[in-house]
PDB file of N, CA, C and O in Angstrom:
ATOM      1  N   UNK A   1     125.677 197.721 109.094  1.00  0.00           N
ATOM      2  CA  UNK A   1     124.432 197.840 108.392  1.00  0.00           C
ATOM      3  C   UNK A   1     124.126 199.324 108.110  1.00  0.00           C
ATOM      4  O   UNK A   1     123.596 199.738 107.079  1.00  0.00           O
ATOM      5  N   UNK A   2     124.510 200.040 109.110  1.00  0.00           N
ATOM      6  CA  UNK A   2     124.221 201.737 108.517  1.00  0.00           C
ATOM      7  C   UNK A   2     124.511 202.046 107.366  1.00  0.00           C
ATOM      8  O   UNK A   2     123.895 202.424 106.370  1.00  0.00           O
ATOM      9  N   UNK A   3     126.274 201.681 107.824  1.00  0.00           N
ATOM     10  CA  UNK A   3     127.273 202.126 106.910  1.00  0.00           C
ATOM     11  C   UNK A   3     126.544 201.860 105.472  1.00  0.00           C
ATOM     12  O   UNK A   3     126.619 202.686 104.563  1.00  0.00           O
ATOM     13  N   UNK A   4     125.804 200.580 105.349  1.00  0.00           N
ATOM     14  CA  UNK A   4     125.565 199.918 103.642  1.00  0.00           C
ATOM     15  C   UNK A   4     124.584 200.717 103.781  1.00  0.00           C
ATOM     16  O   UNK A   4     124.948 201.621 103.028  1.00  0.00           O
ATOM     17  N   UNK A   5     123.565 201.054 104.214  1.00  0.00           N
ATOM     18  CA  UNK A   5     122.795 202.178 104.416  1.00  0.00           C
ATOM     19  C   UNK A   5     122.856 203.131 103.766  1.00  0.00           C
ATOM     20  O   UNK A   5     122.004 203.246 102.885  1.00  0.00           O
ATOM     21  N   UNK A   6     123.775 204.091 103.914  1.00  0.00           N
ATOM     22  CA  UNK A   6     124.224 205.077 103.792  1.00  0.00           C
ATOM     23  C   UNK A   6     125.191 205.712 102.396  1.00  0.00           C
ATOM     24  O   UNK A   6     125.432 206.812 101.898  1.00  0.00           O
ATOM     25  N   UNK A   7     125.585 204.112 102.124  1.00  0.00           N
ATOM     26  CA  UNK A   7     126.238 204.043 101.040  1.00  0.00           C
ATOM     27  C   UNK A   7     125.339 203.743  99.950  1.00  0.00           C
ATOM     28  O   UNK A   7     125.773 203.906  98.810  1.00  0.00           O
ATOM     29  N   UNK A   8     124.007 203.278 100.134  1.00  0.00           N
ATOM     30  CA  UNK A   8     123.209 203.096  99.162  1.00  0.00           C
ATOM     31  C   UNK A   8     122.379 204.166  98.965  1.00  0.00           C
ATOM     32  O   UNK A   8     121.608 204.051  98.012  1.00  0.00           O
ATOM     33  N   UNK A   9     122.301 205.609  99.878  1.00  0.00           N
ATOM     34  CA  UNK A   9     121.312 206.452  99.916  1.00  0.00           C
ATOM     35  C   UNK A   9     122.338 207.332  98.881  1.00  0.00           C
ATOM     36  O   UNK A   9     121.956 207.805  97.811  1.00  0.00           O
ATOM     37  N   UNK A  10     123.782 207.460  99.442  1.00  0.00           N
ATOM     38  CA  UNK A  10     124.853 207.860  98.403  1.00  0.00           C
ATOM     39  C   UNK A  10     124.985 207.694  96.599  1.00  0.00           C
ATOM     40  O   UNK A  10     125.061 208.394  95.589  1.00  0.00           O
ATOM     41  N   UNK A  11     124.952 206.323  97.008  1.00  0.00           N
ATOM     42  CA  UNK A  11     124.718 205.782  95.506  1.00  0.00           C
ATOM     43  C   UNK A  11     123.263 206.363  94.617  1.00  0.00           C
ATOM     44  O   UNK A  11     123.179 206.718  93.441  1.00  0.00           O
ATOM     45  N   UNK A  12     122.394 206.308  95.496  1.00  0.00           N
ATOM     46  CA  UNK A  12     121.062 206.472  94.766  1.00  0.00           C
ATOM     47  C   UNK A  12     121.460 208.332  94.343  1.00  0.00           C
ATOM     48  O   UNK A  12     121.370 208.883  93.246  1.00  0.00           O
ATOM     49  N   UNK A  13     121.832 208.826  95.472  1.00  0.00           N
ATOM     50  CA  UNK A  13     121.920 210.138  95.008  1.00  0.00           C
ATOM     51  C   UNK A  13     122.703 210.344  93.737  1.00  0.00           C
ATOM     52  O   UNK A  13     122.217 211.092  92.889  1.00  0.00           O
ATOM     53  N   UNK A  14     124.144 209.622  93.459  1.00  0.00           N
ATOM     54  CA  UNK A  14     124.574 210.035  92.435  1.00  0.00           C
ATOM     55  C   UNK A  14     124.068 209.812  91.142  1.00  0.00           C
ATOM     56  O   UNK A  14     124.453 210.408  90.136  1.00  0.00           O
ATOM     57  N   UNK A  15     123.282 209.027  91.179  1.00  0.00           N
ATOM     58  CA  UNK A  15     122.562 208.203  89.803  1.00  0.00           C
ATOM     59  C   UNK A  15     121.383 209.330  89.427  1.00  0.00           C
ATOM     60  O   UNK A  15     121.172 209.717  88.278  1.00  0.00           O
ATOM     61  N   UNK A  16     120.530 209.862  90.816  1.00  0.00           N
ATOM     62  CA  UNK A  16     119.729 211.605  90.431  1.00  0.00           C
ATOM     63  C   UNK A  16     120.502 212.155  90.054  1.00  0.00           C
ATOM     64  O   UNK A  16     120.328 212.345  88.850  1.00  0.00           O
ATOM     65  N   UNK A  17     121.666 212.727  90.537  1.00  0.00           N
ATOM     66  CA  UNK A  17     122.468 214.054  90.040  1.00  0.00           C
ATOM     67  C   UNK A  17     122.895 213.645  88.533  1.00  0.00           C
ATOM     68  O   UNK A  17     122.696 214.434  87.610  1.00  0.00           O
ATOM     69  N   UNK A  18     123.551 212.251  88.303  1.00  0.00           N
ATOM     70  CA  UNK A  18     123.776 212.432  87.135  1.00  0.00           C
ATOM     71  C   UNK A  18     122.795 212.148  86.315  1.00  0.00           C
ATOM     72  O   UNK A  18     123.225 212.341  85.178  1.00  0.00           O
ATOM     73  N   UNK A  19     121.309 211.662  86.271  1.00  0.00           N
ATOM     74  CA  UNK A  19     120.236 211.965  85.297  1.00  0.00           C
ATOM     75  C   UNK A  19     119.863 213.588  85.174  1.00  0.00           C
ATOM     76  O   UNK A  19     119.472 214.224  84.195  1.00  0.00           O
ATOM     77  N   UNK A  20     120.087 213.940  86.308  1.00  0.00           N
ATOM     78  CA  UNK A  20     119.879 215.767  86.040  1.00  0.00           C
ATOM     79  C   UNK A  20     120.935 216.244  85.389  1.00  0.00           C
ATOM     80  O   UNK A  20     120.616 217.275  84.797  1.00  0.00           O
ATOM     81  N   UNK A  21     122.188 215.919  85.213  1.00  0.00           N
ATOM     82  CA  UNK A  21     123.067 216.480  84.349  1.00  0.00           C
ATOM     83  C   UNK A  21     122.359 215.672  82.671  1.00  0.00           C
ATOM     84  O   UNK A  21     122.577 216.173  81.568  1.00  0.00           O
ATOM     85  N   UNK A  22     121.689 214.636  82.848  1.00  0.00           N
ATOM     86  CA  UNK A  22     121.487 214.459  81.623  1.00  0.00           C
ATOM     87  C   UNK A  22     120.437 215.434  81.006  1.00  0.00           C
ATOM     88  O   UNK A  22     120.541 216.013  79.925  1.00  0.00           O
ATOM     89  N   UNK A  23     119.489 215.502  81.827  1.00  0.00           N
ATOM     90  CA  UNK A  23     118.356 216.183  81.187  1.00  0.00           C
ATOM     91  C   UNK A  23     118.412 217.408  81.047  1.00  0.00           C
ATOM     92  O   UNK A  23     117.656 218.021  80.293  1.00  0.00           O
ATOM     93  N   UNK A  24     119.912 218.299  82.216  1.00  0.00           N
ATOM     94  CA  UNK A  24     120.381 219.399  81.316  1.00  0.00           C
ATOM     95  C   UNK A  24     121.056 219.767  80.182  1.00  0.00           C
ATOM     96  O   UNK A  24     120.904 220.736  79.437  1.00  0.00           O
ATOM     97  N   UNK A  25     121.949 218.698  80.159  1.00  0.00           N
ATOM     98  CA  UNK A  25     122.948 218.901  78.952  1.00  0.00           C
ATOM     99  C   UNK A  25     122.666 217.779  77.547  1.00  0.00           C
ATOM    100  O   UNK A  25     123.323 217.930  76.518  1.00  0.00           O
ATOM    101  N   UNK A  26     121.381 216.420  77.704  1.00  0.00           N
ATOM    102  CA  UNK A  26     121.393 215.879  76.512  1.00  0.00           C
ATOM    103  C   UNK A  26     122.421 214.895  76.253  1.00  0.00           C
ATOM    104  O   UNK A  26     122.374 214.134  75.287  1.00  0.00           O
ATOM    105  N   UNK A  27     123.694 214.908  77.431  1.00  0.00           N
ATOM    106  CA  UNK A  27     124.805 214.377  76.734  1.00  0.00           C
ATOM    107  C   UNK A  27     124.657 212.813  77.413  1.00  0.00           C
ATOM    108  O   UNK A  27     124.051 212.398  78.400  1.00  0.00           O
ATOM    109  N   UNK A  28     125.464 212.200  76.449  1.00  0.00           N
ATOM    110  CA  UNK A  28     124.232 210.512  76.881  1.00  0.00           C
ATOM    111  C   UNK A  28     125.226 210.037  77.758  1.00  0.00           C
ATOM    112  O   UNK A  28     124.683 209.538  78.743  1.00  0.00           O
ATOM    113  N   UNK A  29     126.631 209.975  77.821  1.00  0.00           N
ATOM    114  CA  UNK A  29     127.301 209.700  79.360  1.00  0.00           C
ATOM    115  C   UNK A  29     126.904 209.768  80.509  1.00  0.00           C
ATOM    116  O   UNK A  29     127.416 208.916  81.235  1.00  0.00           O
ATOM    117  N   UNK A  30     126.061 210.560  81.081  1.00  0.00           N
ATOM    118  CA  UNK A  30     125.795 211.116  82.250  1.00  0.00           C
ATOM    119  C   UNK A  30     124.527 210.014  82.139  1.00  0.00           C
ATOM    120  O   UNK A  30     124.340 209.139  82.984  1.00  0.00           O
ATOM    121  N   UNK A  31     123.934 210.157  81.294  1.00  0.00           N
ATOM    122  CA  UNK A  31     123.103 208.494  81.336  1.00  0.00           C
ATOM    123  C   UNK A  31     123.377 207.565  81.415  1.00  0.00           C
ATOM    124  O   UNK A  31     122.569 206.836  81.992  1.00  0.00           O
ATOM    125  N   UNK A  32     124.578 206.976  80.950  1.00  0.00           N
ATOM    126  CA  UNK A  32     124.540 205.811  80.827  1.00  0.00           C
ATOM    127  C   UNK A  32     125.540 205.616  82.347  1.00  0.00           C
ATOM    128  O   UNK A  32     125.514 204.505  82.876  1.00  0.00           O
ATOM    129  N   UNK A  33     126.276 206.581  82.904  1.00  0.00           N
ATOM    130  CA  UNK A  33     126.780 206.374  84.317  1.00  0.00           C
ATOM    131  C   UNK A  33     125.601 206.141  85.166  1.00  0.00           C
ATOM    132  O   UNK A  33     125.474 205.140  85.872  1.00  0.00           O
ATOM    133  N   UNK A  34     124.589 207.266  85.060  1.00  0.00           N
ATOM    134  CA  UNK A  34     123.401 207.181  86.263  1.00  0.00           C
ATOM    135  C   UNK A  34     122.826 205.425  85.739  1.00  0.00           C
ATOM    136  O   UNK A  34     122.929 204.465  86.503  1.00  0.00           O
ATOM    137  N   UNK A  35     122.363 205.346  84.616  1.00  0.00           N
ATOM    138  CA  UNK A  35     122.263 203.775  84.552  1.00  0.00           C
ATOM    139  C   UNK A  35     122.245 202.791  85.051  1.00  0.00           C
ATOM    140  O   UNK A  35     121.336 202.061  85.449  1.00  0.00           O
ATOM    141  N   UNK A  36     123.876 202.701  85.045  1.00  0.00           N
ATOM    142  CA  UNK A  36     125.280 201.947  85.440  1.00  0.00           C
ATOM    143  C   UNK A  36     125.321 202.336  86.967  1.00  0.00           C
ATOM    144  O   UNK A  36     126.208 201.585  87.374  1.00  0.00           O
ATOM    145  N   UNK A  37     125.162 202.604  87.367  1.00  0.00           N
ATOM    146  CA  UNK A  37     125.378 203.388  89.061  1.00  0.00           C
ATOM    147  C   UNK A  37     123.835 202.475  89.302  1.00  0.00           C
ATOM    148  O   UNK A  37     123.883 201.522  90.080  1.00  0.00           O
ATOM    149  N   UNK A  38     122.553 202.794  88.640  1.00  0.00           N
ATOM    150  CA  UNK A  38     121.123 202.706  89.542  1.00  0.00           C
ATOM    151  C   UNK A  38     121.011 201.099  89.335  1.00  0.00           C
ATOM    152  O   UNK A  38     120.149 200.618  90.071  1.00  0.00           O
ATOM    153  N   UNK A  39     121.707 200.107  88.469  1.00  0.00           N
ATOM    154  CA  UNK A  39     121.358 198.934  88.053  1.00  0.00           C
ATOM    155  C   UNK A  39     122.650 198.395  89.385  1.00  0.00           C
ATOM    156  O   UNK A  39     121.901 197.629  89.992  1.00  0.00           O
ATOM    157  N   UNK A  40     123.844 198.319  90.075  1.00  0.00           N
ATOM    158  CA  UNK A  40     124.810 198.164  90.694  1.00  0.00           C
ATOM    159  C   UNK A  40     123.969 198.202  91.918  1.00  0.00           C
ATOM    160  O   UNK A  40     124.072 197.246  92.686  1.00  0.00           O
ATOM    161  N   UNK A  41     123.081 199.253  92.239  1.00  0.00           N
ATOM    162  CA  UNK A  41     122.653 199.656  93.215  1.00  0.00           C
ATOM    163  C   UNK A  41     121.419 198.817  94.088  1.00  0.00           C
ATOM    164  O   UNK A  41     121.292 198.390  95.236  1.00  0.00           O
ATOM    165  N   UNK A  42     120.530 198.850  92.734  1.00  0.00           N
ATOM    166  CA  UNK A  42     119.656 197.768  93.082  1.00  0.00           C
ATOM    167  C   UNK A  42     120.056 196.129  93.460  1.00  0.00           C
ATOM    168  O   UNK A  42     119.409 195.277  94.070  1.00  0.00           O
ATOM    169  N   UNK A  43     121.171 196.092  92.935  1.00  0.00           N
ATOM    170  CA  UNK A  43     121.431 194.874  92.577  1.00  0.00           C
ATOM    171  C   UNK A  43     122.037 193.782  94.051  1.00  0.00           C
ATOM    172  O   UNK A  43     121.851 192.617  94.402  1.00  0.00           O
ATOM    173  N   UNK A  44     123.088 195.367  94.742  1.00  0.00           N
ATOM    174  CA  UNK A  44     123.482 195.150  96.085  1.00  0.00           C
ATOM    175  C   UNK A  44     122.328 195.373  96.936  1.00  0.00           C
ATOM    176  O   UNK A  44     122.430 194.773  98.006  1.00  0.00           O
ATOM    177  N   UNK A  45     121.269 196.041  96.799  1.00  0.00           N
ATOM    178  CA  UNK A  45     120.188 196.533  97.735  1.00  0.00           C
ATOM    179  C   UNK A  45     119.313 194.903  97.750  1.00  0.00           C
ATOM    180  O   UNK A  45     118.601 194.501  98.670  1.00  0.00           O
ATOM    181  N   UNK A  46     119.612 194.199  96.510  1.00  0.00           N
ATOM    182  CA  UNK A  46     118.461 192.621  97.036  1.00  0.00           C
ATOM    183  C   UNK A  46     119.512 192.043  97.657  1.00  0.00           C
ATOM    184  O   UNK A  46     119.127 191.395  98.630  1.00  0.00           O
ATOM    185  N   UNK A  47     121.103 191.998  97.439  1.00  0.00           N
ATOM    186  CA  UNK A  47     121.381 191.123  98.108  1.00  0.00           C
ATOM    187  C   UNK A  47     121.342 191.283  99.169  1.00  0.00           C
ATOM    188  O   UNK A  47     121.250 190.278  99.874  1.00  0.00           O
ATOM    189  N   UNK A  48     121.387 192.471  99.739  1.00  0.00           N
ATOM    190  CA  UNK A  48     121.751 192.947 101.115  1.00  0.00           C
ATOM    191  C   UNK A  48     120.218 192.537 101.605  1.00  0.00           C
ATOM    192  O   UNK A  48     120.325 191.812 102.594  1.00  0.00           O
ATOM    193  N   UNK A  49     119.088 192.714 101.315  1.00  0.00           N
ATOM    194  CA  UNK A  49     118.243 191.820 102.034  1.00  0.00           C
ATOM    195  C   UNK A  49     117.882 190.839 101.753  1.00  0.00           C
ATOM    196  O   UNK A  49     116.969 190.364 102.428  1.00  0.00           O
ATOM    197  N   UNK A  50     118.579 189.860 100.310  1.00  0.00           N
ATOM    198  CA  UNK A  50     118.754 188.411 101.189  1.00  0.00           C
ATOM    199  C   UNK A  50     119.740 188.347 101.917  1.00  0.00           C
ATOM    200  O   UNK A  50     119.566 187.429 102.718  1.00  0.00           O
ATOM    201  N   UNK A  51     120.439 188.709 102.025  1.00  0.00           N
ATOM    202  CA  UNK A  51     120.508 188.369 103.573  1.00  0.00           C
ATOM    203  C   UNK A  51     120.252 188.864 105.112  1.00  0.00           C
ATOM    204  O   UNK A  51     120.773 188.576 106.189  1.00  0.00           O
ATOM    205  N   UNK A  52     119.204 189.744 104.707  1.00  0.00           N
ATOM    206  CA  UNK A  52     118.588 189.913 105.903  1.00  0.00           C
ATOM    207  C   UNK A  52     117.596 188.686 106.080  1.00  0.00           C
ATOM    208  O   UNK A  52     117.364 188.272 107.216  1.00  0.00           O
ATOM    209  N   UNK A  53     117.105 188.196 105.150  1.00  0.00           N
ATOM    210  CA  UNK A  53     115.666 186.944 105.065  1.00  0.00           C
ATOM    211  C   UNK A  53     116.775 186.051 105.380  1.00  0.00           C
ATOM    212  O   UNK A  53     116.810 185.664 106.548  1.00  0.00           O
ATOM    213  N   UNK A  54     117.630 185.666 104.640  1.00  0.00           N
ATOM    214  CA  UNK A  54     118.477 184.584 105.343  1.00  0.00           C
ATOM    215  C   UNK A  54     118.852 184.385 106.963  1.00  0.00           C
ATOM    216  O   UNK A  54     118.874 183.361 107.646  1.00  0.00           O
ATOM    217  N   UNK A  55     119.094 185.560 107.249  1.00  0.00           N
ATOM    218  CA  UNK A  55     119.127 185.999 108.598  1.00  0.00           C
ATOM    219  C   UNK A  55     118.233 184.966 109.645  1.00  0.00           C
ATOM    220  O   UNK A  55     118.383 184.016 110.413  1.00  0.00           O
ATOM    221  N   UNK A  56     117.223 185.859 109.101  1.00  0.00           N
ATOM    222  CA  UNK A  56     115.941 185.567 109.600  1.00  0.00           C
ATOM    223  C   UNK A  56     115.530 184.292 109.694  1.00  0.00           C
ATOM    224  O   UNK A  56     114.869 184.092 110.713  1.00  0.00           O
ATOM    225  N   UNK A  57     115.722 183.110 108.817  1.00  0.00           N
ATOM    226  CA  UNK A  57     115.366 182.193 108.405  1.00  0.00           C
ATOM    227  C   UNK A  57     116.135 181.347 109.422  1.00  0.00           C
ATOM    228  O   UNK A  57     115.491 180.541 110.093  1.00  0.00           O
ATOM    229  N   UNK A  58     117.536 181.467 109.607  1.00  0.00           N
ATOM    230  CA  UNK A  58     118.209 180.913 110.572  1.00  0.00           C
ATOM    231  C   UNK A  58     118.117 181.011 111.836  1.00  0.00           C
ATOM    232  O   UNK A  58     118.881 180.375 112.561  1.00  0.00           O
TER     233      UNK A  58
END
């Protein structure tokens, strides 16, 4: 559980760094990675607490 933790505080960071490369340089890649990175991210962050509620439920 850290580990996914940790890997999601990771993830979130790269999706800032690369919107700050966007808003320095304009160039729309670096957007559409941070995007692509923050939509992946969220996406594992619900599952990972359903199944913490699942958990729970059992």
């Amino acid at each position: 559980m850290l580990l996914f933790r940790w890997l999601i505080l990771f993830l979130l960071l790269a999706a800032g760094v690369s919107f700050a490369f966007y808003a320095g340089t304009g160039k729309s890649h670096f957007k559409r990675f941070g995007l692509l990175t923050l939509k992946w991210v969220v996406l594992s962050g619900l599952g990972f607490f359903a199944v913490l509620i699942l958990e729970r439920l059992a």
